[in-house]
Residue frames relative to the residue before (quaternion, step in Angstrom):
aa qw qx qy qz dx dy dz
X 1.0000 0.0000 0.0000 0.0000 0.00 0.00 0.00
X 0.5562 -0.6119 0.4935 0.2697 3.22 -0.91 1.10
X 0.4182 -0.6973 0.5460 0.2016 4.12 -1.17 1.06
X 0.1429 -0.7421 0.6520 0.0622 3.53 -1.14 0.60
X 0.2484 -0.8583 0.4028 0.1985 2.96 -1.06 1.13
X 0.5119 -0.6755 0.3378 0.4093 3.56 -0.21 0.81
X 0.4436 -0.7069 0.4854 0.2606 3.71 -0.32 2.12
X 0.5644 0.5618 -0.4132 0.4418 4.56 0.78 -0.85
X 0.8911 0.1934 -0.2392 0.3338 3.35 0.63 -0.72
X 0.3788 0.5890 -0.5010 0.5085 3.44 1.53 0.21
X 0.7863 0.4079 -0.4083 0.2204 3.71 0.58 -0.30
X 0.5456 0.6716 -0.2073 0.4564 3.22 1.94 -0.23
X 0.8299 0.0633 -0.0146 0.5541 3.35 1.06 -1.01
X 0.2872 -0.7624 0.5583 0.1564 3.07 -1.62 0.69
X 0.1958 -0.7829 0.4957 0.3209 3.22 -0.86 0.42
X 0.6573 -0.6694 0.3165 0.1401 3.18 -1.04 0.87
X 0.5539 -0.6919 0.2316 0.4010 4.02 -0.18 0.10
X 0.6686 0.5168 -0.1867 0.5010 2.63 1.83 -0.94
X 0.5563 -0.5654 0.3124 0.5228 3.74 1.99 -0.03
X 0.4440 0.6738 -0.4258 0.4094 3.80 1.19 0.32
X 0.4098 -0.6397 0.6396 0.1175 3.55 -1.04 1.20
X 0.2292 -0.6682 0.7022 -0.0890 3.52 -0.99 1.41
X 0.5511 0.5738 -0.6055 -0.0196 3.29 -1.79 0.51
X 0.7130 -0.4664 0.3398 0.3984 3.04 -1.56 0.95
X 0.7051 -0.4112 0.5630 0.1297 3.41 -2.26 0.29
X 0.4093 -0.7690 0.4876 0.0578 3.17 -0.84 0.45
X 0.6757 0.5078 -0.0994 0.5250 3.37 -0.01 0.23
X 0.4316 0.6735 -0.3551 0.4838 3.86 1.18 0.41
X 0.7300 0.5487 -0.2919 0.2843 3.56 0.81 -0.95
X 0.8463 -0.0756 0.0272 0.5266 3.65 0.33 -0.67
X 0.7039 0.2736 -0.3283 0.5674 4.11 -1.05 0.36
X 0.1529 0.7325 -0.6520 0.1222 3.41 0.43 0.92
X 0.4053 0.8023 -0.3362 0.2810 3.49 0.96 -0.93
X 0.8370 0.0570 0.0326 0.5433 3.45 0.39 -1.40
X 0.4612 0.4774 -0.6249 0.4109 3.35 0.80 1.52
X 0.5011 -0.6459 0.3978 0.4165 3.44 -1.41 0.66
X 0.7244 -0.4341 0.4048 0.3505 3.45 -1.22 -0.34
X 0.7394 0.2930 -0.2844 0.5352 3.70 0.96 -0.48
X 0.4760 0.5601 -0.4727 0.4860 3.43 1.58 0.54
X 0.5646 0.6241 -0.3014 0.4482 3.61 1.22 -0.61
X 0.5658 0.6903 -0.2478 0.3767 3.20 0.94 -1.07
X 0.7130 0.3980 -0.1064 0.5674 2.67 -0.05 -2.05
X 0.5899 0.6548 -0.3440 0.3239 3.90 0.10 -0.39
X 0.6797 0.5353 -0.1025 0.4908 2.95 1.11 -1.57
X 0.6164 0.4820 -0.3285 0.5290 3.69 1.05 -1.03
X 0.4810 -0.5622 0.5979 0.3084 3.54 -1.68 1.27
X 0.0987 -0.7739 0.6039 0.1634 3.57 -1.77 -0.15
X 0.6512 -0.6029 0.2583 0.3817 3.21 -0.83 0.41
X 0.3527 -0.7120 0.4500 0.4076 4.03 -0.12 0.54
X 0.5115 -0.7031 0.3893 0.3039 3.63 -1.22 0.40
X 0.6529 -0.6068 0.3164 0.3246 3.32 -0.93 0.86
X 0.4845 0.7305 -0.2482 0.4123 3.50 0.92 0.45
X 0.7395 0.2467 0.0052 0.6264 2.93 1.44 -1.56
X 0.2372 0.8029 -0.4556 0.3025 3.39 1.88 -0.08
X 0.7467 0.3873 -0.3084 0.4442 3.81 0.16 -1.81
X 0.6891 0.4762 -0.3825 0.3899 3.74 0.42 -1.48
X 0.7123 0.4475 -0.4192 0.3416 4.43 0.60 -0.47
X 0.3586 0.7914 -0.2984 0.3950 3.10 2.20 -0.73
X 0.5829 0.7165 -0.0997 0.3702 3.31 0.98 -1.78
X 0.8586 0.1928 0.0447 0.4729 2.83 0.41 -1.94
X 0.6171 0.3900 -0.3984 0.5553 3.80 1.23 0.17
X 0.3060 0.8105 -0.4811 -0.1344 3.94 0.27 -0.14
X 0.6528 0.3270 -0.5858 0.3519 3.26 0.52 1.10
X 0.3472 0.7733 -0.4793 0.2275 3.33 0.68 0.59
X 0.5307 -0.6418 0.3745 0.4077 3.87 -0.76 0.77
X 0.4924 -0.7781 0.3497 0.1728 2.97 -0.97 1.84
């Protein structure tokens, strides 16, 4: 049977070229107000996902570059 990739997590993460798991920060969405500015920042920048949760996006992206 043909694999589907799970459409929730194709929008969250990317996989990278080099085979690195990307996803966005948290924290962006509301009370921006009374965050500083180099807290924004740093927000804004993707990170790598943790090697824990690596296999389970694996899972759910399977055509993504392995």
């Amino acid at each position: 049977m043909k694999a589907k990739t799970h459409r929730g997590a194709a929008k969250r993460f990317k996989i990278t070229s080099t085979g690195k798991i990307m996803r966005w920060r948290s924290g962006k969405r509301h009370l921006l107000g009374t965050k500083k500015p180099r807290r924004m920042r740093n927000l804004l920048n993707k990170v790598e996902v943790s090697p824990a949760d690596a296999p389970n996006v694996r899972l759910a992206l399977p055509y993504g570059i392995k």
